[in-house]
N, C-alpha and C positions, 0 to 999 in steps of 0.2 A: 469603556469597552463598547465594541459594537453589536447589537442585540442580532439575533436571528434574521428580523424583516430591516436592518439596515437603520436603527434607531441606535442612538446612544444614551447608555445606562451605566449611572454613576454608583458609587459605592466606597467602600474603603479597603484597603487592607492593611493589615497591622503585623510585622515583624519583628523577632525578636530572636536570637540567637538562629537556630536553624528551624524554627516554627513560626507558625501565625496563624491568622487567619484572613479568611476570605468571606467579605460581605458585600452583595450590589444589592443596590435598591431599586429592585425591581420584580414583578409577580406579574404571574401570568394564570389564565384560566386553565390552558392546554398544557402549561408545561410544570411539571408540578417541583422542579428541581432549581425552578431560580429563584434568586432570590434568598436561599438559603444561606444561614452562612455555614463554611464549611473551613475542615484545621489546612495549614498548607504548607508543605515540607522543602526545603530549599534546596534546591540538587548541586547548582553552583552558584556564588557570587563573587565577583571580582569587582573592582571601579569601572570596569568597562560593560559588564554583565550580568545578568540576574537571570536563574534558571529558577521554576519552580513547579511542584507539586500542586493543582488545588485536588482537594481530597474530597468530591461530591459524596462520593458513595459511603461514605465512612457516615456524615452526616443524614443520608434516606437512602435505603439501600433501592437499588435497579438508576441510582445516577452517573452518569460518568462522569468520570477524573478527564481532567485535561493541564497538560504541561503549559506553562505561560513563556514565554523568550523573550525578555527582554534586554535593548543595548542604550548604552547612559547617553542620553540629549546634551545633558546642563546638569546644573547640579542638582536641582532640584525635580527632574523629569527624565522619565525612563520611556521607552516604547519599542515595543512589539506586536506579538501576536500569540494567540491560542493556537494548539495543535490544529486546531479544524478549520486556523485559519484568519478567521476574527482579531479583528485591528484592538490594543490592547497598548492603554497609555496611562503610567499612575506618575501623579504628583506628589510630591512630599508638602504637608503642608507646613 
């Protein structure tokens, strides 16, 4: 994923039936919401597509939730973006 100031921050996410979660490893001083991990609801998934829920606010409240979009590379690599934007690329390990 790519951070606020245009760094990239790695993490994991872990799914299972129409849940999971959401963890990146990364903290910040200013932003009291990253970093966190947070539960994540799966809106759609196809072989070509992954739609999902991260559920900030559920985990600290005053954070926001942001939809993830992503479309299938390879088998093993998916990539999109966060509602706000933000380039958004998970690998299967």
């Amino acid at each position: 994923m790519v951070n606020n100031k245009g760094g990239s921050v790695k993490g994991k996410v872990m799914l299972k039936d129409q849940d999971g979660t959401w963890d990146m490893f990364w903290q910040s001083t200013i932003q009291p919401c990253a970093g966190i991990q947070a539960p994540i609801k799966i809106k759609r998934a196809s072989t070509d597509e992954l739609v999902f829920k991260i559920m900030r606010s559920k985990s600290l409240k005053g954070c926001k939730n942001h939809i993830a979009t992503l479309k299938r590379i390879n088998e093993t690599t998916l990539k999109g973006e966060l509602n706000d934007g933000r380039e958004l690329t998970l690998v299967r390990d």
